[in-house]
N, C-alpha and C positions, 0 to 999 in steps of 0.2 A: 483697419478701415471699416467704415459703418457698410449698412447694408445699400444698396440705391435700388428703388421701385421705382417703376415706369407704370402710367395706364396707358392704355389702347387709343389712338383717335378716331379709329375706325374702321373696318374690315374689309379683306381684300377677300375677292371675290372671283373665280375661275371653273372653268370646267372640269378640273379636278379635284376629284371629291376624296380621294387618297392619297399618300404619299408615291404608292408603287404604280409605276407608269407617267408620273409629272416629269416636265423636261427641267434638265439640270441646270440649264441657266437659259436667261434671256433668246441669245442668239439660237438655240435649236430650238427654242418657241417661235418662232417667228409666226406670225398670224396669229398666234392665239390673242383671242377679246378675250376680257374681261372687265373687272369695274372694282371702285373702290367706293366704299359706301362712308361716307367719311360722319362720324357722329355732329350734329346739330352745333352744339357747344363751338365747334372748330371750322365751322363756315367763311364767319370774315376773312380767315388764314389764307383762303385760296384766292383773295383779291389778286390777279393778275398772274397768276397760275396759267394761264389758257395762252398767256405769250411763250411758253414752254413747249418744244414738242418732244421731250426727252424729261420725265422728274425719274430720281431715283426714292425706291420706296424703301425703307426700313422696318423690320416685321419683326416677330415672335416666333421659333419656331417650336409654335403650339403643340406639334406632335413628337416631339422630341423629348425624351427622359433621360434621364444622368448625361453624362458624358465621357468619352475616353481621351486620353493624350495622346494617343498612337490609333492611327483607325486606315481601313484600306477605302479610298473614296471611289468613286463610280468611274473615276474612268480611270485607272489602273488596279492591278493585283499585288501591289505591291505597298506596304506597311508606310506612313508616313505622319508625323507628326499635326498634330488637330490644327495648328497655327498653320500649315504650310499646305492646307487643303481651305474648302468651304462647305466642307460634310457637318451637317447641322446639328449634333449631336456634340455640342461645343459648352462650356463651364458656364457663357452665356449665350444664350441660343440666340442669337441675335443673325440673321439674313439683311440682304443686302441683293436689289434687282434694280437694275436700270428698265424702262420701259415707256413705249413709248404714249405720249398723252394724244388721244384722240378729240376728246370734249368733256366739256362740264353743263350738268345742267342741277345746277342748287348746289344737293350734298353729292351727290354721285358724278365721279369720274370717271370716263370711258378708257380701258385704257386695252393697250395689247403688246405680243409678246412676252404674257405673263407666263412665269416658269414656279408660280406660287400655290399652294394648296388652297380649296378651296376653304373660307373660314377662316384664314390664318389676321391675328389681331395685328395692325398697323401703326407702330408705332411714331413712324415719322413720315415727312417727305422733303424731299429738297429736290431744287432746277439743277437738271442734269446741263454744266455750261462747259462744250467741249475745253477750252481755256482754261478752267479749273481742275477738270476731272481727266483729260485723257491725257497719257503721257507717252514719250516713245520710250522703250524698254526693251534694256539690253538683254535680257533671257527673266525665263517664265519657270525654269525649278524644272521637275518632273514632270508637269504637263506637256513641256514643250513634244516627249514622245506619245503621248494621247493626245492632242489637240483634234487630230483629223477625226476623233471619236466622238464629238461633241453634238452633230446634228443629231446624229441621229439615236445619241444617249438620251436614257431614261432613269426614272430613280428604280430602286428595287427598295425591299424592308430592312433596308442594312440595320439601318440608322432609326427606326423606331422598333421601342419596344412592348 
């Protein structure tokens, strides 16, 4: 198979300025602001965006090099395959956040509950539509015994090198 390149539409934008100490997903951010700086070129794209209070953003993870198939994720000590985690250090480093839309004004979207580095380039976005997206589930793998870990997890430097 060929190679497939993506560009950036735009940069997401957070209070954190490194990976060590960013929250590990969405729900233990809860409050954090932050903004999506979305490049010019991709402005008509948010026609009717602002009826969303939920998009889910797809990113790069910029600070991420190589990757392993077996990696210990942040919230257990125990060895687990790269597919059956969301440790960023992946074949293609592609993230994945839900969060919630606050407002737009032009290019910039306000948004919060960001659990993202600051900097990191945005590859996509799409309306988070519970009917689409949320599903009931029968078990959750290995997290289900770290779940209660989640608030108040943070990243460390596992995963960059």
């Amino acid at each position: 198979m060929h190679e497939i390149k993506y560009r950036p539409i735009g940069i997401i934008h957070s209070p954190f300025k490194e990976a060590k100490g960013t929250p590990i997903q969405p729900p233990a951010a809860k409050g954090v602001k932050g903004s999506i700086e979305l490049f010019e070129e991709y402005v008509e794209g948010l026609k009717d965006i602002d009826g969303f209070s939920h998009i889910i953003l797809i990113y790069h993870f910029h600070l991420s090099e190589g990757y392993s198939l077996v990696v210990k994720p942040f919230l257990d000590d125990e060895l687990h395959g790269v597919f059956a985690t969301r440790a960023p250090r992946r074949p293609n480093p592609i993230g994945l956040s839900v969060v919630r839309l606050i407002g737009v004004e032009g290019n910039i979207l306000y948004i919060e509950d960001v659990d993202v580095v600051d900097g990191t380039p945005l590859l996509d976005i799409k309306p988070y539509v519970p009917e689409f997206d949320a599903r009931k589930t029968d078990r959750i793998g290995w997290i289900a015994k770290s779940i209660h870990k989640l608030p108040k997890s943070r990243a460390d430097d596992r995963f960059i090198k």
